[in-house]
Structure formats: C-alpha cells, structure tokens
C-alpha positions as CSV (number, residue, x, y, z in Angstrom):
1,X,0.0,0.0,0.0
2,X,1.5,3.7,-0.7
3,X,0.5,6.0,1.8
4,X,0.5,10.2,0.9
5,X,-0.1,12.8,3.8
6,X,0.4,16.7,2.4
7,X,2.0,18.4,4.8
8,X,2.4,22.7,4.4
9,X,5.4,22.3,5.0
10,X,6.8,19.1,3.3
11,X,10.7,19.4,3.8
12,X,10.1,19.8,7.6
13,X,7.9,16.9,7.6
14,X,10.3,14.8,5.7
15,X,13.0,15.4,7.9
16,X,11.1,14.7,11.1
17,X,9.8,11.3,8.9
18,X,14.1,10.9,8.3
19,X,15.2,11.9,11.8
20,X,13.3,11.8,14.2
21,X,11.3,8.2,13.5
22,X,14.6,7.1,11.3
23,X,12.2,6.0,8.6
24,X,13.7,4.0,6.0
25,X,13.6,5.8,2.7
26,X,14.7,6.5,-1.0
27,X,15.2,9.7,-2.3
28,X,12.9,10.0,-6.0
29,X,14.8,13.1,-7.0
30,X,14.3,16.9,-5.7
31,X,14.6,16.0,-2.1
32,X,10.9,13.7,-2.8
33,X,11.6,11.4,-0.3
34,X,9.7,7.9,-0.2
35,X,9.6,6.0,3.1
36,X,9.1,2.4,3.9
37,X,6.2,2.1,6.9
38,X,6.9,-1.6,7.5
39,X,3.8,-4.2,7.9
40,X,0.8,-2.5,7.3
41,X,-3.5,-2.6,8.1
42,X,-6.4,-1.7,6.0
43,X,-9.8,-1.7,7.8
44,X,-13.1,-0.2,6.5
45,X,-15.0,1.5,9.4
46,X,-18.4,2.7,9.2
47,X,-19.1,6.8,9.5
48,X,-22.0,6.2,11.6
49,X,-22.4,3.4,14.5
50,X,-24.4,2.4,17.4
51,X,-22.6,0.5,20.1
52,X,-23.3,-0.8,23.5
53,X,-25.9,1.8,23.9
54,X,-23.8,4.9,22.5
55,X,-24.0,6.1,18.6
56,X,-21.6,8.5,17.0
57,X,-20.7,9.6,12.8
58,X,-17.3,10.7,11.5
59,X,-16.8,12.4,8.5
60,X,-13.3,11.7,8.2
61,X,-12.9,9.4,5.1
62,X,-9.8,7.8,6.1
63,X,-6.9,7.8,9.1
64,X,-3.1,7.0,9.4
65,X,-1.9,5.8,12.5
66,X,1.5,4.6,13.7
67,X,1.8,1.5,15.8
68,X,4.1,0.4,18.2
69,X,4.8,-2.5,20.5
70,X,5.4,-0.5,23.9
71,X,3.9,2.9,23.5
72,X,5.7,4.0,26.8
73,X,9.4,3.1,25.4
74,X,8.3,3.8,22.1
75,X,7.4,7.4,23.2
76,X,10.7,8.0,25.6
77,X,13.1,7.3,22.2
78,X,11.1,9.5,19.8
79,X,11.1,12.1,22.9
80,X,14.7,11.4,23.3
81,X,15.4,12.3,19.3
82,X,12.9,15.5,19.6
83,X,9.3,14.1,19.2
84,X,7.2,16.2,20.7
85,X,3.2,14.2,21.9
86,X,0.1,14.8,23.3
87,X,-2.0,13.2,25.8
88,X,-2.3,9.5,26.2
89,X,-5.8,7.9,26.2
90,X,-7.6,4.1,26.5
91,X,-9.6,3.6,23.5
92,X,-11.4,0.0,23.1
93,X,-8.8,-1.0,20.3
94,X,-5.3,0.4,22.4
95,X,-3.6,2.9,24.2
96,X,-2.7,6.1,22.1
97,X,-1.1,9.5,21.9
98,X,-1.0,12.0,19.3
99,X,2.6,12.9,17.7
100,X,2.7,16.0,16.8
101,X,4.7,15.7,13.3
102,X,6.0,19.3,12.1
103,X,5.0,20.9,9.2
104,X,2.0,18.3,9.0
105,X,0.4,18.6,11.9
106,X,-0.7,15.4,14.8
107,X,-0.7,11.9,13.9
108,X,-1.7,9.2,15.9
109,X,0.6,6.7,17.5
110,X,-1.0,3.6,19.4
111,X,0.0,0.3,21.2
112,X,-2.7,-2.0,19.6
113,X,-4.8,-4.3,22.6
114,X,-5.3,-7.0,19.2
115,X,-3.0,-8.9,17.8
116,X,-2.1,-7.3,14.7
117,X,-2.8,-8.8,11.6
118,X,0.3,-7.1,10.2
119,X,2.8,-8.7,12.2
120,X,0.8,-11.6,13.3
121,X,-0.9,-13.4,10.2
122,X,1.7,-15.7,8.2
C-alpha cells in the first residue's frame, strides 16, 4: 500500500519522517523522499455506529496511524530524538497518543490491545 499525507510544509515533515522516526527511505529526486512504513493494516469502518448503547458519525474518510509494541518506550526514544506528543488515552482497540509531526500537523501513534494482523498473520 502507498501512503501520501500533504503536509504545508513538506521538507520539515520529511526530515522529522528521516530523523526523528529514522524511517527507511529513498530519495525519487528533488529532495521527494519515499519511506518504507513496515507491515501495514487496512480496515473499513463505518461513519455512523451504534454500540453498547452509544451512537456517533465521523466524516473523516480515512486515518493514518503509527503503531508500536510498547507505547511508553516507544514514546521515551522519539522524545529522546525530539518528538514532541500529546496526551495519552484508552480507547477499546489500544492505548494512544498524538505525535505531533512538524510541518503536518498530529498523527496518531497507538499500542494496539489486538494482535495485529500485520505482524501476526503468516
């Protein structure tokens, strides 16, 4: 899967995807830098629900998310390289916390409570 997020500032966030996260990456010319995200996840959610008694509707058409296996360590060696997060919450599906990714803007980054089909399917 190729993944694009546009970013208004794109060098900044390329650097902090280079860094700071030490992506992978190969540069297409003109400092166009594409990065390898590792095992990946593709689920189709609904934009409106009911459940266990509560209802809710997005209008957000689709989300990117980091995962890790140990948010807390995870979270003290991007701090230590210059990440910069937000609150942690509990959702149902993990524990997460926004990273704040310059010249994008916050992405999430969670510590899944599934096993991940990614890493765990043959």
């Amino acid at each position: 899967m190729h993944t694009l997020v546009y970013a208004e500032d794109p060098e900044q966030a390329r650097a902090f995807f280079r860094d700071v996260l030490q992506l992978p990456h190969a540069d297409v010319g003109g400092g166009w830098l594409i990065f390898k995200s590792g095992p990946s996840e593709l689920a189709a959610h609904p934009a409106a629900w009911e459940h266990e008694g509560t209802t809710g509707r997005s209008d957000q058409r689709f989300d990117l998310s980091f995962m890790c296996e140990d948010l807390d360590a995870t979270v003290a060696e991007l701090e230590g390289r210059g990440a910069t997060f937000g609150e942690t919450s509990m959702q149902a599906w993990g524990r997460t916390i926004q990273l704040m990714v310059p010249g994008f803007g916050p992405m999430t980054l969670y510590q899944p409570r599934y096993d991940p089909p990614a890493t765990s399917l043959p």
